[in-house]
N, C-alpha and C positions, 0 to 999 in steps of 0.2 A: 521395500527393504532399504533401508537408513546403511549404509557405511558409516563405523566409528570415524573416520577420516574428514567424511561431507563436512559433521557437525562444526568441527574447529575451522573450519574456513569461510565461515558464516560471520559476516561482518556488519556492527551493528552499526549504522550512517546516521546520525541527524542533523538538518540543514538549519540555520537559521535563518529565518526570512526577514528581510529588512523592508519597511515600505519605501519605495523609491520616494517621496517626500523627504525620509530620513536618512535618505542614503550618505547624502555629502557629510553630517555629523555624525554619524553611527556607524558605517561599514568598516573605515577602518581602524573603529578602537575595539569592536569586536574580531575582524578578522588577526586583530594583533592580540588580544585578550584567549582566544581559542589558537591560534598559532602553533601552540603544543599538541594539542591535541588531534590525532591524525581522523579521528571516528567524526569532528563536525565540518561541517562546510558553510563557508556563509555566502549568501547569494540574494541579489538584490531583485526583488518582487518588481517586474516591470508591464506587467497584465495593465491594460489602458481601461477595459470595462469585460465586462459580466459574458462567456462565450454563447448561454445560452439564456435567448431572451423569455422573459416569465410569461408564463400560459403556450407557450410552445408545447408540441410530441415530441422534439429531437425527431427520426423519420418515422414517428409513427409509428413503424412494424414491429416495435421492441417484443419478443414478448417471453415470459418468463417459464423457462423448462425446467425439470427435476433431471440433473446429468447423471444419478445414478444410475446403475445398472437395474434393471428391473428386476422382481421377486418372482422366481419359477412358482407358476400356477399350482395351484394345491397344498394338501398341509403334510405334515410332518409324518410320519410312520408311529404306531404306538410304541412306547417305552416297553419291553421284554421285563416284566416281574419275575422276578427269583423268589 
């Protein structure tokens, strides 16, 4: 159940990501360029390399489940004709 209230305080954010290469020329004529606008945020990308190295499991145990609820055993009742 959604309250009409939740809806409007739902705020849409997008960042812009600057490469830290470009930062010294770029950050702040976009952070001045977006300045009005309260919805972006500029933020400067400072990731040095890649977190997860290629042909890795990450820990291996991943493993992928269906969270629904499960379907009670059996079928339906017949439909009552008039």
């Amino acid at each position: 159940m959604v309250c009409a209230g939740s809806v409007a305080s739902i705020r849409t954010v997008i960042f812009c990501v600057v490469p830290e290469p470009l930062a010294a020329e770029l950050y702040d004529r976009l952070n001045d360029y977006y300045s009005d606008d309260p919805n972006v945020t500029v933020i400067v990308d400072r990731r040095k390399k890649e977190r997860r190295e290629p042909g890795t499991t990450g820990g291996g145990l991943r493993e992928v489940r269906d969270r629904r609820r499960p379907r009670v055993a059996g079928d339906f009742p017949p439909l009552a004709s008039s």
